[in-house]
Z-matrix of the N, CA and C atoms (Angstrom, degrees):
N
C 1 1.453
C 2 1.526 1 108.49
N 3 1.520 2 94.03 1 142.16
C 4 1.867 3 86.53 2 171.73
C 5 1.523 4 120.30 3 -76.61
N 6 1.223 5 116.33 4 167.78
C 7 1.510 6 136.98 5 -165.63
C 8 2.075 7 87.82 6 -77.84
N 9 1.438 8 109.43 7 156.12
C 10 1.389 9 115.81 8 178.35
C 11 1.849 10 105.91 9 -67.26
N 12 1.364 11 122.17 10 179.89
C 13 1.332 12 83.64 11 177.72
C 14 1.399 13 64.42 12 -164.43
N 15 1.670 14 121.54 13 157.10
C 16 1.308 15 141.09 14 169.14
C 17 0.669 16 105.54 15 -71.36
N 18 1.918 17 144.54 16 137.03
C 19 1.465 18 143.59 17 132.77
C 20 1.154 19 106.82 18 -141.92
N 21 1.209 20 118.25 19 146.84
C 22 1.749 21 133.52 20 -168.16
C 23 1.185 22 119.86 21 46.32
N 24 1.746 23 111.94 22 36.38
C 25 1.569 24 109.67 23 -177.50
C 26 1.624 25 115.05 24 77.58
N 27 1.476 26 111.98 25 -1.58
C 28 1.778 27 88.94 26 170.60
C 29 1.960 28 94.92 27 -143.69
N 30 1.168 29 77.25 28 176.45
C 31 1.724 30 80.53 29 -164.98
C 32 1.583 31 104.60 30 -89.04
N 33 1.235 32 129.37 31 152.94
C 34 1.210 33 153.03 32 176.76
C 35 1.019 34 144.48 33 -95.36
N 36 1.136 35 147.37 34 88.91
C 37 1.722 36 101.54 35 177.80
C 38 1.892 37 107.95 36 -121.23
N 39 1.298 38 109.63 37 150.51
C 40 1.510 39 111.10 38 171.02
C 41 1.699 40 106.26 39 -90.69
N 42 1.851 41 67.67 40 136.47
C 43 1.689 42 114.32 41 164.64
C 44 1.538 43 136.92 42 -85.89
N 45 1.449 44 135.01 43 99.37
C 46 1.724 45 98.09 44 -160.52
C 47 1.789 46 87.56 45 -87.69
N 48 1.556 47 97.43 46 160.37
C 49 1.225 48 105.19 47 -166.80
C 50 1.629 49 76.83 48 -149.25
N 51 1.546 50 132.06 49 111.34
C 52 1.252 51 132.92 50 176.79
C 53 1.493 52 108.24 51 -124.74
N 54 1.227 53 107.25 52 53.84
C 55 1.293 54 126.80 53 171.84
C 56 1.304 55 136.14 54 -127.40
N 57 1.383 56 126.52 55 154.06
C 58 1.902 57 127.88 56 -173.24
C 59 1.610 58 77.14 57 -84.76
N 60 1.627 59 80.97 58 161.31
C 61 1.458 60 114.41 59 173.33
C 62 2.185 61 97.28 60 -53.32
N 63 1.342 62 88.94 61 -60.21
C 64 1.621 63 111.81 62 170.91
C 65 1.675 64 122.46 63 -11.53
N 66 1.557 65 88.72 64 -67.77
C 67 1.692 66 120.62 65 177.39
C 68 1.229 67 85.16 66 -48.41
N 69 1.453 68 113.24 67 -84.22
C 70 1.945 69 124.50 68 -160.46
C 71 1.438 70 122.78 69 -19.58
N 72 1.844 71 92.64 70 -58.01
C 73 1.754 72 113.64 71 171.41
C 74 1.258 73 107.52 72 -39.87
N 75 1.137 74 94.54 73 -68.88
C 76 2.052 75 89.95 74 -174.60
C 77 1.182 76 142.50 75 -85.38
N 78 1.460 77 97.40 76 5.89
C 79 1.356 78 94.35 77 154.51
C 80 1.838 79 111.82 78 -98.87
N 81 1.109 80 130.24 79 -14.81
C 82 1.079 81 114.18 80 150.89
C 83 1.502 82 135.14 81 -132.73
N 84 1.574 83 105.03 82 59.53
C 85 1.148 84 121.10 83 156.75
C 86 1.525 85 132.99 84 85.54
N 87 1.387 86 85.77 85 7.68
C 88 1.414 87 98.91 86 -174.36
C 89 1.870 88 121.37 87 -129.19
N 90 1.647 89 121.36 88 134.94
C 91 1.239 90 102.91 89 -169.95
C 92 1.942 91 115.84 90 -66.68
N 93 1.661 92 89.04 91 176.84
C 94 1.705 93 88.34 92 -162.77
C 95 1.719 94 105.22 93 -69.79
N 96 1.256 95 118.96 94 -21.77
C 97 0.947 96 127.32 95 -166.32
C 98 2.037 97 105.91 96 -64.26
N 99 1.660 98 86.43 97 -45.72
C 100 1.963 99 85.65 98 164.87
C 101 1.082 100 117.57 99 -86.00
N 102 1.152 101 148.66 100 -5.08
C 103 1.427 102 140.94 101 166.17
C 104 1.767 103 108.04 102 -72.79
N 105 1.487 104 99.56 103 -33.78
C 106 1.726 105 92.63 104 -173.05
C 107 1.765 106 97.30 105 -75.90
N 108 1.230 107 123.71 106 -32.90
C 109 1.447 108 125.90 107 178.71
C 110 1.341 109 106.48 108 -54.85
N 111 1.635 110 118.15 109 -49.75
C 112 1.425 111 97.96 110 -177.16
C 113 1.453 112 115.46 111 -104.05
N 114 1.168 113 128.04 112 12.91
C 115 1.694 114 123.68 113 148.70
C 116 1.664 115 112.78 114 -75.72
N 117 1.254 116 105.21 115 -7.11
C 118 1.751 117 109.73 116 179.28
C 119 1.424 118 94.14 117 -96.52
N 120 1.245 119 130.52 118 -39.53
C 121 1.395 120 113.48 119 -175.94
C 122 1.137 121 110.50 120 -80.03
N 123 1.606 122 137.26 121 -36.15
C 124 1.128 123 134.26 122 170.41
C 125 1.524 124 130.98 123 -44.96
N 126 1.768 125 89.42 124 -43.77
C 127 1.519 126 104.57 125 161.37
C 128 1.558 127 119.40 126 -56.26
N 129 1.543 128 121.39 127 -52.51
C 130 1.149 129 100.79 128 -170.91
C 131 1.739 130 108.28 129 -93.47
N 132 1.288 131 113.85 130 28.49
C 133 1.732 132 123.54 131 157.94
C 134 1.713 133 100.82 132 -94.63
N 135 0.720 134 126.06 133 1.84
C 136 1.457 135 117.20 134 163.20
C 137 1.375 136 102.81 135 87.11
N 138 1.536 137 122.61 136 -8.33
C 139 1.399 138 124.02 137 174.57
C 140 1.105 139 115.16 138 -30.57
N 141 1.810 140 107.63 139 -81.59
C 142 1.213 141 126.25 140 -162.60
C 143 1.756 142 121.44 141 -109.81
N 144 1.099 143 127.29 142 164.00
C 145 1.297 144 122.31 143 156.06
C 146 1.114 145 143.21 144 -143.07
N 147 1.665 146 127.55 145 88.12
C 148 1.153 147 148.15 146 -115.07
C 149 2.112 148 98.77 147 -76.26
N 150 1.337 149 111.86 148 163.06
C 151 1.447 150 95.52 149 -170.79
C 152 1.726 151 85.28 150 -149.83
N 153 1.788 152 118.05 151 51.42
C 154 1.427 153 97.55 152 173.72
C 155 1.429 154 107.39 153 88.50
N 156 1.589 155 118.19 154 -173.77
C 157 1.618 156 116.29 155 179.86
C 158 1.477 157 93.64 156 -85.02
N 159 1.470 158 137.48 157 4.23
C 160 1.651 159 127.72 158 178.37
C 161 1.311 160 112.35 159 -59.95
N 162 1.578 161 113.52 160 -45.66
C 163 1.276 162 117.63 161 -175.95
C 164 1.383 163 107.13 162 141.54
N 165 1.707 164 107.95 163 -168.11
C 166 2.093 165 104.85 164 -164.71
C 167 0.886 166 86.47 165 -159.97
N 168 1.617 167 95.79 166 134.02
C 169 1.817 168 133.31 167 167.23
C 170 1.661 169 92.24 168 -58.17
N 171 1.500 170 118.02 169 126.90
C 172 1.116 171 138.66 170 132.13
C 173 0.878 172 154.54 171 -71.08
N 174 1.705 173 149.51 172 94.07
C 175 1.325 174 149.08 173 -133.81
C 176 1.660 175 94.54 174 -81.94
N 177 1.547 176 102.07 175 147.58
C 178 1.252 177 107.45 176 -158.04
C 179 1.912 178 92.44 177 -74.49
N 180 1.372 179 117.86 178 -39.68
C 181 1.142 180 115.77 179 -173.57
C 182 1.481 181 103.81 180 -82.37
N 183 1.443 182 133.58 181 17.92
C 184 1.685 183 117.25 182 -173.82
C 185 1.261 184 109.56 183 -85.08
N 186 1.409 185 160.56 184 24.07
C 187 1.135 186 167.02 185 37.75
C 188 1.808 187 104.89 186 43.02
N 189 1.084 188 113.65 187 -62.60
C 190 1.495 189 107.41 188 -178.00
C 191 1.547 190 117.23 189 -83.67
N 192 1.687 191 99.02 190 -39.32
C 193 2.070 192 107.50 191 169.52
C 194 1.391 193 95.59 192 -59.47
N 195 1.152 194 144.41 193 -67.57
C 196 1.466 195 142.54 194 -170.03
C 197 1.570 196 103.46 195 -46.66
N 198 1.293 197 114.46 196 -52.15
C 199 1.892 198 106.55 197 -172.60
C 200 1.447 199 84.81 198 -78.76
N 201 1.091 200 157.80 199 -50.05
C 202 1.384 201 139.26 200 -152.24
C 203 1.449 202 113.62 201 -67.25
N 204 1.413 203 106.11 202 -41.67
C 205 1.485 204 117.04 203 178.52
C 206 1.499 205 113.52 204 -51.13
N 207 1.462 206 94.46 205 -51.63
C 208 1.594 207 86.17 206 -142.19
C 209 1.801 208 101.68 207 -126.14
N 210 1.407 209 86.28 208 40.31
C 211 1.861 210 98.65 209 174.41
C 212 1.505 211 87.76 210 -135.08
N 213 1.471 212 129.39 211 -7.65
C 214 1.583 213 101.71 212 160.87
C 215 1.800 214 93.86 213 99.23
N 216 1.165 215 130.02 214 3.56
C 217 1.691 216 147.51 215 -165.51
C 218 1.474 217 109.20 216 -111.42
């Protein structure tokens, strides 16, 4: 795995994610059409940052933006 790496002021780290939106759905249950909705919202929460079927930089704090968001906290 790569090392975390600074960009835009917060820390990162990459994820490989070598999968279709497609794949994602079914393995957890959901069509592709909502998985691309919420990797787009995630994306534009600053969570994540998608890089293609390679995979997406993860904000070191998106773990807490994700529970903060969307538990109402």
């Amino acid at each position: 795995m790569l090392p975390p790496v600074a960009r835009l002021g917060r820390l990162q780290e990459w994820m490989p994610l070598p999968l279709t939106q497609s794949e994602l759905g079914q393995m957890i249950g959901l069509a592709r059409e909502t998985v691309a909705r919420m990797l787009a919202q995630l994306e534009r929460d600053g969570v994540i940052r998608r890089e293609g079927r390679k995979g997406l930089w993860l904000a070191a704090d998106g773990n807490r933006l994700v529970t903060r968001r969307y538990s109402g906290g």
